[in-house]
N, C-alpha and C positions, 0 to 999 in steps of 0.2 A: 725557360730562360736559363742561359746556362752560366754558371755566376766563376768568373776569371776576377783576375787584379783591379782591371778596370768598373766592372760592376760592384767590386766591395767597396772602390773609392766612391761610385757613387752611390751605394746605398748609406756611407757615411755620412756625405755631403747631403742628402734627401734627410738626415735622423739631425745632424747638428740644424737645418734648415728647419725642422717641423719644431725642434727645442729650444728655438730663438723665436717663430712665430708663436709658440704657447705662450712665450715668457711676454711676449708685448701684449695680448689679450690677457694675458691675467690669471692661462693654467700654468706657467712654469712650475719648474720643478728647482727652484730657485738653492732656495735649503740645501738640496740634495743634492745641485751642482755644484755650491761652494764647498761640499766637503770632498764630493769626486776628484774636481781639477788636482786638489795638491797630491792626493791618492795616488791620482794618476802619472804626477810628476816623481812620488815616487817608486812608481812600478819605471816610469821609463828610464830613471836613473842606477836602480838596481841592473837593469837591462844591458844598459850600455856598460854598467863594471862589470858585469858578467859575460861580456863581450869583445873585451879587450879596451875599450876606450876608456880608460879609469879618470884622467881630467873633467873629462865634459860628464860622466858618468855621477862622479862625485861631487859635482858642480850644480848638477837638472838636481838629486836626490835630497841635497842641503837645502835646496829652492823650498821643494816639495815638501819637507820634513819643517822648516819656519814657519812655512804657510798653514800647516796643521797645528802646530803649536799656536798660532796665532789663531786659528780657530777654537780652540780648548782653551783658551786663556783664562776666560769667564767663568770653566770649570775650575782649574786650576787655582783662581782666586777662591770661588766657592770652600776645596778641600784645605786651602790654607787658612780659610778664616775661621773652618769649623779646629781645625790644626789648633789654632789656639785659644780657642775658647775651653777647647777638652784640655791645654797644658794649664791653663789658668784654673781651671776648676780643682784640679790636681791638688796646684801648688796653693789653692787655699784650703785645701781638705789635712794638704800635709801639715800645715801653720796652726789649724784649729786642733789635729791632734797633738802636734807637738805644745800647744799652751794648755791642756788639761792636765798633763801628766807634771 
């Protein structure tokens, strides 16, 4: 088999087709493609800035770069709420040596 433009298009079309029939029986790989997609929005916006096409470039990459941050959100609350439990620990550690002396 001798693999041109046209067989990479359809060996795509054959991988997105077998990744949408796992996900209806119940093997997707669900997880792993919601963090792919934005990834991948921004690889392809990187691409086109580096390309010349800086509008749409910079436009798919902001896409890309939201949608990940809206994936880490959950994290992001995480490191904030340990954020201030370690400030508040602090600031009573500071309060109880400052009422000794």
């Amino acid at each position: 088999m001798k693999l041109n433009s046209k067989s990479g298009l359809a060996i795509l079309l054959i991988g997105c087709g077998a990744l949408i029939l796992l996900g209806k029986i119940g093997l997707g790989l669900g997880f792993l493609m919601s963090y792919l997609f934005p990834l991948a929005l921004l690889g392809l916006g990187y691409y086109g800035i580096r390309n010349g096409s800086k509008f749409f470039g910079w436009a798919i990459f902001a896409v890309g770069l939201l949608a990940l941050v809206g994936k880490f959100s959950g994290l992001f609350a995480i490191i904030f709420a340990v954020g201030l439990i370690y400030f508040g620990v602090t600031v009573l550690k500071k309060k109880q040596n400052s009422s000794t002396f």
